[in-house]
C-alpha positions in Angstrom: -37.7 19.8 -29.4 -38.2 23.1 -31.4 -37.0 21.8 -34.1 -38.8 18.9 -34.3 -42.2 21.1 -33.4 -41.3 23.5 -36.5 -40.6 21.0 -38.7 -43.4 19.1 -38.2 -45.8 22.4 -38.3 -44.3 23.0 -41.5 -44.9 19.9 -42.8 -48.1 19.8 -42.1 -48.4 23.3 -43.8 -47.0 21.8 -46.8 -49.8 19.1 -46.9 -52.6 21.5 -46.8 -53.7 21.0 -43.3 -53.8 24.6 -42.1 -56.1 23.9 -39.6 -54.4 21.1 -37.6 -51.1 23.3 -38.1 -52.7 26.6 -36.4 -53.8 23.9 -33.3 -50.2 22.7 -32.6 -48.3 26.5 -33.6 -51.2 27.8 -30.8 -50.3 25.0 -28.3 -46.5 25.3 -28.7 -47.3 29.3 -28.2 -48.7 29.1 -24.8 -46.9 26.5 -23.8 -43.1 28.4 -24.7 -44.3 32.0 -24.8 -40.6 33.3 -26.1 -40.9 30.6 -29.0 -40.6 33.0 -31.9 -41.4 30.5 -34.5 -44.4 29.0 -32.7 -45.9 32.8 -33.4 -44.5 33.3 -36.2 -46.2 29.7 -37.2 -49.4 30.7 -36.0 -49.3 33.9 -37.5 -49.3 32.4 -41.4 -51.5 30.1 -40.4 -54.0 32.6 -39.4 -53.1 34.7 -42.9 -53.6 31.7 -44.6 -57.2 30.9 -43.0 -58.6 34.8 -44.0 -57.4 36.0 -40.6 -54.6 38.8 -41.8 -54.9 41.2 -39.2 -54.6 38.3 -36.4 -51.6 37.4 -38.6 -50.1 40.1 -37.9 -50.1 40.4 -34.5 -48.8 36.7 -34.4 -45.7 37.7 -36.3 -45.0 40.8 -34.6 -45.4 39.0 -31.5 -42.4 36.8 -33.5 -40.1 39.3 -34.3 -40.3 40.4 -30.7 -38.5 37.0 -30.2 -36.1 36.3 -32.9 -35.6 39.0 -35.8 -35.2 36.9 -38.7 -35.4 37.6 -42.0 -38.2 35.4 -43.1 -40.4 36.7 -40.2 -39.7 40.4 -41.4 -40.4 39.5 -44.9 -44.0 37.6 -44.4 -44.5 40.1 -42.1 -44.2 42.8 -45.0 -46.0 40.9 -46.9 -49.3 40.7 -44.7 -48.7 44.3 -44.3 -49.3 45.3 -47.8 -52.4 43.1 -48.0 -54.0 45.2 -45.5 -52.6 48.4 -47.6 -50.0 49.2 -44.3 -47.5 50.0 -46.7 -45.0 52.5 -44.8 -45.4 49.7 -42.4 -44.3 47.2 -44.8 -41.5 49.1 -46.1 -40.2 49.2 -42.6 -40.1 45.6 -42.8 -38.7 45.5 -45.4 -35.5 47.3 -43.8 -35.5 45.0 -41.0 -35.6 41.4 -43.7 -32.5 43.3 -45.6 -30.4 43.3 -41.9 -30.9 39.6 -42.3 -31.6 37.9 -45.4 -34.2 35.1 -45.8 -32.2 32.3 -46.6 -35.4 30.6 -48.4 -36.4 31.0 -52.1 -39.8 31.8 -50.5 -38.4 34.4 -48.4 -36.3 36.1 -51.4 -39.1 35.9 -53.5 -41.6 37.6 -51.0 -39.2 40.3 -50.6 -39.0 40.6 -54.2 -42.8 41.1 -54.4 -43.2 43.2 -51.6 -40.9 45.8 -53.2 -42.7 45.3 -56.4 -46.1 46.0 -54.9 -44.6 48.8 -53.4 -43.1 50.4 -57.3 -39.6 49.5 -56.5 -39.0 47.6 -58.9 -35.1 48.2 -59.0 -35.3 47.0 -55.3 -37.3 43.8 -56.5 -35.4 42.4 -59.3 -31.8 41.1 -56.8 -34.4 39.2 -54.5 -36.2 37.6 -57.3 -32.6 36.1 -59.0 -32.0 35.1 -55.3 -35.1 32.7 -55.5 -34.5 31.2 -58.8 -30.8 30.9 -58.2 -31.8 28.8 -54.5 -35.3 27.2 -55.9 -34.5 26.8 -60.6 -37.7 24.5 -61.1 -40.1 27.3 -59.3 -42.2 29.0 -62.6 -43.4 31.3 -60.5 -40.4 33.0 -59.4 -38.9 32.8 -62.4 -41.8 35.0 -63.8 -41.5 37.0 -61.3 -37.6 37.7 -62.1 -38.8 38.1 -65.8 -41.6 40.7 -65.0 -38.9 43.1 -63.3 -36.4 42.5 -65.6 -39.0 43.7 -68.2 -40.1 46.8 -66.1 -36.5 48.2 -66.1 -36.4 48.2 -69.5 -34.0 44.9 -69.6 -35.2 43.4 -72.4 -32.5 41.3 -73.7 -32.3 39.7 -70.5 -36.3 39.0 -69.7 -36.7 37.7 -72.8 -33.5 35.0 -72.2 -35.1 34.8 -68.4 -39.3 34.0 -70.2 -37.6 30.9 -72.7 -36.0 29.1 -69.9 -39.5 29.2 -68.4 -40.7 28.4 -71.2 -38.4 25.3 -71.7 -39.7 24.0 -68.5 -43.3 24.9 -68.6 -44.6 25.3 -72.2 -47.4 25.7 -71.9 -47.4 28.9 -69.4 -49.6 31.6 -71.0 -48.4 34.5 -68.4 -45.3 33.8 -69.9 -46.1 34.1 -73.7 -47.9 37.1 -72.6 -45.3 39.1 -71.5 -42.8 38.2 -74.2 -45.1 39.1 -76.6 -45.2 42.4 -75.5 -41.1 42.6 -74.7 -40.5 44.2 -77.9 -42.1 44.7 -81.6 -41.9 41.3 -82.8 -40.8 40.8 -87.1 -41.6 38.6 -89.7 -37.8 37.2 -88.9 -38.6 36.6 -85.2 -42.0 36.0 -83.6 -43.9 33.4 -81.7 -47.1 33.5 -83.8 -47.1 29.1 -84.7 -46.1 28.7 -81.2 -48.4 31.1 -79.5 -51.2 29.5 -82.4 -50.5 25.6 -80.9 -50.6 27.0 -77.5 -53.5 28.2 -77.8 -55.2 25.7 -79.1 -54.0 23.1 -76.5 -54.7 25.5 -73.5 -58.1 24.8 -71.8 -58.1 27.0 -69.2 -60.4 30.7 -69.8 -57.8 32.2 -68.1 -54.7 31.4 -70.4 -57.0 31.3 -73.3 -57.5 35.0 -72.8 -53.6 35.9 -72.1 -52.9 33.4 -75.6 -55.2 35.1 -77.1 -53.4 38.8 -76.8 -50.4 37.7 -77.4 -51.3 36.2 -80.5 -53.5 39.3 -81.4 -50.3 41.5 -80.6 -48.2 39.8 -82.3 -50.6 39.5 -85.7 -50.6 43.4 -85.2 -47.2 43.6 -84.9 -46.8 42.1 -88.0 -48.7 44.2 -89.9 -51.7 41.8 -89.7 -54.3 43.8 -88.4 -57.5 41.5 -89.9 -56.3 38.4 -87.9 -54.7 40.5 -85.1 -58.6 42.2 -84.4 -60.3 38.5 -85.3 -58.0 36.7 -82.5 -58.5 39.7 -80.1 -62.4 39.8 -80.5 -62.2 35.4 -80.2 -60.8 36.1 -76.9 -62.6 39.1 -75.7 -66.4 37.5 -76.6 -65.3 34.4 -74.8 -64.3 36.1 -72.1 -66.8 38.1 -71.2 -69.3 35.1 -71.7 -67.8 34.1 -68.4 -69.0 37.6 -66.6 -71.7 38.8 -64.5 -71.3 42.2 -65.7 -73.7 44.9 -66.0 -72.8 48.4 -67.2 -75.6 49.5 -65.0 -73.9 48.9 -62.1 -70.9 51.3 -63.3 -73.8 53.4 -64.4 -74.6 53.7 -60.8 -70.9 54.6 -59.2 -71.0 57.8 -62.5 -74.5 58.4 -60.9 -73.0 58.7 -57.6 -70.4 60.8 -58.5 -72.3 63.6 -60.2 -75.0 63.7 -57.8 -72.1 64.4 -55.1 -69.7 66.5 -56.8 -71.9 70.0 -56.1 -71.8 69.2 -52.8 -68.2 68.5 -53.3 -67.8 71.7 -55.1 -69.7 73.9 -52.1 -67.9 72.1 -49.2 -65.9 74.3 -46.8 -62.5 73.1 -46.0 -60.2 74.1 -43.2 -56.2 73.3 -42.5 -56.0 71.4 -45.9 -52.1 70.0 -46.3 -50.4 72.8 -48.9 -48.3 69.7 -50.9 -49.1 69.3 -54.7 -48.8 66.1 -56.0 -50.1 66.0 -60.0 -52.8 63.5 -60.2 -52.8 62.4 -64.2 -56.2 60.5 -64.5 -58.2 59.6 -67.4 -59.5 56.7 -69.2 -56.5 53.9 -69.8 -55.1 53.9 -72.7 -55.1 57.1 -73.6 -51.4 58.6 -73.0 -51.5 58.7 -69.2 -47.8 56.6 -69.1 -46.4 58.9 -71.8 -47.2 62.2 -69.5 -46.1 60.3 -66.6 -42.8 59.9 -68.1 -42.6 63.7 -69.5 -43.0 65.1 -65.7 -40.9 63.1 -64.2 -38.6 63.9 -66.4 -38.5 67.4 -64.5 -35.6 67.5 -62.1 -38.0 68.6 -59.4 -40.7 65.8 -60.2 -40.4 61.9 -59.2 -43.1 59.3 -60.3 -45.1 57.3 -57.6 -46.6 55.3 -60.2 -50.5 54.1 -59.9 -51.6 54.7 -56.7 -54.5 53.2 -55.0 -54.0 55.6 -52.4 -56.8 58.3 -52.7 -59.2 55.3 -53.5 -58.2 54.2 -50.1 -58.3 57.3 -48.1 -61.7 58.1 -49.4 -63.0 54.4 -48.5 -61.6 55.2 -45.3 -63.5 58.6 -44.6 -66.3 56.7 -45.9 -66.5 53.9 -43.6 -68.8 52.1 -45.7 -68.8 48.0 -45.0 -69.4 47.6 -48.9 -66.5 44.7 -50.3 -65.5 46.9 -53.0 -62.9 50.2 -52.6 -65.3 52.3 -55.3 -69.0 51.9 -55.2 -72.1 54.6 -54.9 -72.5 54.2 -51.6 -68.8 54.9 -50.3 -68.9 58.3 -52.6 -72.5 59.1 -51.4 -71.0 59.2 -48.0 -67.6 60.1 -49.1 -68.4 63.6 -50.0 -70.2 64.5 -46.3 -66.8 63.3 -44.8 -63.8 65.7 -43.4 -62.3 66.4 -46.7 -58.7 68.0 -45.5 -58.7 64.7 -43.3 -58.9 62.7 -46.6 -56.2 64.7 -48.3 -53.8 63.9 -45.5 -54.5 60.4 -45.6 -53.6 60.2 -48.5 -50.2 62.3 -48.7 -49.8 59.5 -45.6 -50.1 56.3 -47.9 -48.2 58.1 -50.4 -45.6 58.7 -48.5 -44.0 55.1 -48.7 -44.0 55.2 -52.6 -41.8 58.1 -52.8 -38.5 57.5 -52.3 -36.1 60.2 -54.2 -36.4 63.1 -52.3 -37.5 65.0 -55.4 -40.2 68.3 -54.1 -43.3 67.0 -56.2 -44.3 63.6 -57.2 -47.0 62.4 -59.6 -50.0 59.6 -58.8 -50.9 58.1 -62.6 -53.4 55.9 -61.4 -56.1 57.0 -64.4 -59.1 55.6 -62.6 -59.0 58.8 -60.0 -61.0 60.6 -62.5 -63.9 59.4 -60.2 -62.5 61.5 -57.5 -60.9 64.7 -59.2 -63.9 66.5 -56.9 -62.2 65.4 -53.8 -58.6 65.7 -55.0 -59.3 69.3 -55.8 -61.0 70.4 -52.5 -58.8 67.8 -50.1 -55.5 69.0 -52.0 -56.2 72.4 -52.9 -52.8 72.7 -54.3 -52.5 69.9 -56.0 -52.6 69.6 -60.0 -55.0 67.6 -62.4 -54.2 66.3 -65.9 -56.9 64.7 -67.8 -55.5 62.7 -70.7 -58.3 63.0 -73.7 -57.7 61.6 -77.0 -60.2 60.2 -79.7 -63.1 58.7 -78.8 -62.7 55.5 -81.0 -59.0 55.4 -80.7 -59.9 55.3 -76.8 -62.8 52.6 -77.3 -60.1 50.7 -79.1 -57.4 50.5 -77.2 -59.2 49.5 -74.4 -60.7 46.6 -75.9 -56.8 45.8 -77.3 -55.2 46.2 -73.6 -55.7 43.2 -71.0 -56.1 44.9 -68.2 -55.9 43.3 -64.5 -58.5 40.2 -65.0 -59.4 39.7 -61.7 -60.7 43.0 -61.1 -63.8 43.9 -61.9 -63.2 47.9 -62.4 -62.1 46.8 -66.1 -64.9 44.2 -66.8 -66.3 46.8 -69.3 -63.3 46.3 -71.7 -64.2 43.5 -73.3 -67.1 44.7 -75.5 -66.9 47.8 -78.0 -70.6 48.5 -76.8 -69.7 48.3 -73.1 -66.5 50.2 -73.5 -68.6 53.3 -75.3 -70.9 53.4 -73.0 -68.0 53.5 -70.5 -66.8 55.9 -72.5 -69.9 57.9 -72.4 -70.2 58.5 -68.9 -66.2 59.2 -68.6 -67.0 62.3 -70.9 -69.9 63.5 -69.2 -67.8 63.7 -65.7 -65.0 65.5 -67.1 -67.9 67.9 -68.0 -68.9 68.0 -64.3 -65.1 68.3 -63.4 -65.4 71.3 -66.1 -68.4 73.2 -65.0 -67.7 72.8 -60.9 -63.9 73.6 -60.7 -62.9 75.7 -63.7 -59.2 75.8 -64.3 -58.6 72.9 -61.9 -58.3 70.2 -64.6 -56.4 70.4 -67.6 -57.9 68.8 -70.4 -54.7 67.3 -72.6 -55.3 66.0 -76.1 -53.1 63.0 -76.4 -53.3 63.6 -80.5 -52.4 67.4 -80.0 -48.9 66.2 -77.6 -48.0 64.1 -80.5 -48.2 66.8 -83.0 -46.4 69.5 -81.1 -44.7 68.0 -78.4 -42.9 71.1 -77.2 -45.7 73.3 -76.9 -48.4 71.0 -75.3 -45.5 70.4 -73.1 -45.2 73.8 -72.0 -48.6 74.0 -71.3 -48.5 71.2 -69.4 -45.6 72.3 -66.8 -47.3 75.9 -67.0 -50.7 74.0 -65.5 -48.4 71.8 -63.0 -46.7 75.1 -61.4 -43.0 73.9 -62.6 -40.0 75.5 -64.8 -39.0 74.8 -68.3 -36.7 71.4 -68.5 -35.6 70.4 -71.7 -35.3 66.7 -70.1 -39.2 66.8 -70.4 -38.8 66.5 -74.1 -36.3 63.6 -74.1 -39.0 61.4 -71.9 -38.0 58.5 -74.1 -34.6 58.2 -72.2 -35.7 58.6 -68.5 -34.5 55.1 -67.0 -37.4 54.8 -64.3 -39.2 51.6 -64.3 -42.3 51.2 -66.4 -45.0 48.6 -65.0 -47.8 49.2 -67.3 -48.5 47.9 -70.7 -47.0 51.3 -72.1 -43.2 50.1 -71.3 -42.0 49.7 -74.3 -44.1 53.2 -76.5 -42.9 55.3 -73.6 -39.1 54.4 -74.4 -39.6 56.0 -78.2 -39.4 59.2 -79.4 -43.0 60.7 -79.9 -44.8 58.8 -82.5 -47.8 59.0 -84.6 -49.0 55.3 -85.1 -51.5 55.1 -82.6 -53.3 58.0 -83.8 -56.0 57.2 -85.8 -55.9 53.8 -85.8 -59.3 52.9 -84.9 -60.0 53.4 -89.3 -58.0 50.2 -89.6 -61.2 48.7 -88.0 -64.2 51.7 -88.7 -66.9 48.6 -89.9 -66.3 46.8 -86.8 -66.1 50.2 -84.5 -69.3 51.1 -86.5 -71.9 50.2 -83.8 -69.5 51.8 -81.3 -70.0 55.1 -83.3 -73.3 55.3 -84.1 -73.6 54.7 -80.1 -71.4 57.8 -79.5 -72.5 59.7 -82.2 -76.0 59.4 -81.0 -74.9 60.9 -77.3 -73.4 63.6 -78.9 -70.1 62.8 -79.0 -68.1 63.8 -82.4 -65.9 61.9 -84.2 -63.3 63.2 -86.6 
């Protein structure tokens, strides 16, 4: 009979029919209260109708009953959508005692640790899926993403054409092989990435198509067509936006007019740790620091973290949608700001998994909140990557950055992005004025040029020894999940610097825009 009740729930899960499933999981529930797939039933249902938290109780309520794999793993799962991730890794422990023996299960797993920055972990659970499920695209992707964060290259690439033999058309998949590796007269995609493109119909993979085959023109040495496809894509993207750069305008509003109250606060039993928060606009060498300090034997990286964003949404209370908006800093900056500084060492604390004594967060975006990092953490150390204004416009209209989030909707217009770029500059000044010698301002073109003493600087600022590992940051094997993989596995190069002259008549509205604000460019 339970059998026959779970297969037919399931079925009817398959079909669509959430609703009608939730009905007979919630009957069989009360009817056999020890059932552990009736909750566990229920409980995705609920997830699957907005109802995560209620999810959750259903499927602990499950593994109360039956500690299966597949239960821990969904369970995980839910828990990182409601940003319980030490909770999540915990479940994660319990789905390794007893495997999922689903390609959904594996594959869940696999994206748990993933979201999570274990990518190492990730990658065996994502072969699993494809090895039980081979016609899934998605989980093939999946295995191909991780295999391209831990620098496998050889073996993504091999991973993204047997998508691509089975799905052609897949524009997440030329996207990422694009960027694998430099690609050479000899050995690119361009005609197929060109025919792709011009079949594809969807905004969305006309906007991945559309980097790739701008990166790969660039790669070339085809920097005309490489900036015309990029600017095709970018303009008909951002036709499709409701975006404003006054409402940014508000949030740097917001920001300023807290950070003196920030900066006169008084804080009592603040947590002594010292993470090193390196924050600035994307694009501008944040990875490439990253990988210097945690070259250091006493540093590990905790990649981007979300979790000061969090913690300061949290002290907020605010019922706004959105993790960063006015009025969650507005009442941010009134909150209990040594509470918000454990919080955050809190949701931290999952991410870091080496043992090392200091960690870095590289999330650039908490530039917004280096006011509260630096009362909440008063040991803790800022980095500010700067680096040329129109290099910096230009490389974030060349980066695709997460499309369904509209933090980045300003990168899709030189205009936008220097009027972004603007109001970036002018809170560093705050930063500057309020908390002298808290930040340390980094020129990304002055680390290229002298490596070794920028570098010393740097460890000077961050409280740690000289390591001559810091200078060989090209060789650290630690997973890389942004789109600065495969720069940060070179030697210190010059070829970024100065680029934006390739395109100085297009950029020329940018600068004129800058130029008028004050901002120099050399």
């Amino acid at each position: 009979m339970t059998d026959s009740f779970a297969a037919a729930i399931r079925a009817a899960l398959a079909r669509g029919e959430v609703a009608g499933a939730l009905q007979a999981a919630d009957r069989w529930r009360r009817e056999v209260p020890q059932a552990a797939e009736a909750h566990f039933l229920a409980g995705i249902c609920l997830a699957m109708l907005g109802q995560v938290r209620n999810g959750i109780a259903a499927i602990e309520a499950a593994v109360q009953h039956g500690s299966q794999g597949e239960y821990h793993a969904q369970l995980a799962r839910l828990y990182t959508l409601v940003r319980r991730d030490e909770d999540a890794a915990r479940a994660l422990c319990a789905a390794e005692m007893s495997l999922p023996t689903d390609a959904l299960g594996r594959d869940t797993m696999g994206c748990v640790y993933a979201r999570l920055g274990d990518h190492a972990a990730s990658l065996p659970h994502f072969t699993a899926a494809v090895q039980l499920e081979p016609a899934n695209i998605a989980y093939r992707y999946n295995q191909a993403a991780a295999l391209s964060f831990l620098a496998q290259t050889d073996e993504a690439e091999e991973a993204l054409e047997l998508l691509l033999a089975r799905a052609p058309g897949d524009a997440r998949a030329h996207h990422l092989l694009a960027g694998l590796r430099k690609q050479t007269p000899a050995a690119n995609h361009i005609a197929r990435l060109s025919a792709t493109r011009a079949a594809a119909r969807t905004p969305r993979d006309r906007l991945l198509l559309g980097y790739a085959l701008a990166k790969e023109r660039e790669d070339l040495g085809e920097s005309a067509a490489a900036f015309a496809a990029l600017t095709d894509a970018n303009a008909e993207h951002r036709a499709t936006l409701n975006y404003r750069f006054a409402d940014d305008a508000a949030i740097f509003d917001a920001v300023e007019q807290a950070a003196p109250r920030l900066a006169r606060a008084t804080v009592d039993h603040a947590a002594d740790a010292a993470p090193i928060f390196i924050i600035g606009m994307p694009r501008t060498g944040t990875t490439l620091v990253d990988r210097i300090l945690s070259s250091h034997p006493e540093v590990a990286s905790a990649g981007e973290l979300q979790a000061m964003p969090l913690a300061v949404k949290a002290a907020a209370g605010t019922s706004s949608r959105t993790v960063l908006d006015a009025e969650t800093i507005k009442a941010a900056a009134g909150s209990d700001l040594a509470a918000i500084g454990r919080d955050y060492l809190a949701r931290a604390a999952p991410h870091l998994t080496t043992g090392k004594p200091r960690f870095t967060d590289k999330l650039p975006g908490n530039f917004f909140y280096a006011g509260v990092i630096a009362r909440a953490l008063p040991q803790a150390r800022i980095v500010c990557l700067r680096r040329n204004p129109l290099d910096t416009v230009l490389a974030n209209f060349r980066n695709l950055f997460a499309i369904g989030s509209s933090y980045y909707d300003y990168s899709y217009d030189l205009l936008d992005i220097a009027a972004y770029f603007h109001r970036f500059d002018r809170l560093v000044g705050v930063w500057r004025e309020l908390f002298p010698g808290r930040v340390l301002e980094l020129g990304y073109e002055k680390l290229v040029a002298d490596q070794e003493e920028q570098t010393r600087g740097l460890l000077d600022h961050c409280g740690l020894g000289w390591s001559d590992a810091c200078l060989d940051f090209h060789t650290n094997a630690a997973p890389v999940s942004t789109p600065s993989a495969a720069q940060v596995r070179r030697p210190l190069y010059r070829d970024a610097v100065d680029r934006w002259r390739r395109h100085a008549a297009a950029l020329a509205p940018a600068r004129r825009f800058l130029e008028a604000q004050g901002i120099a460019i050399e």
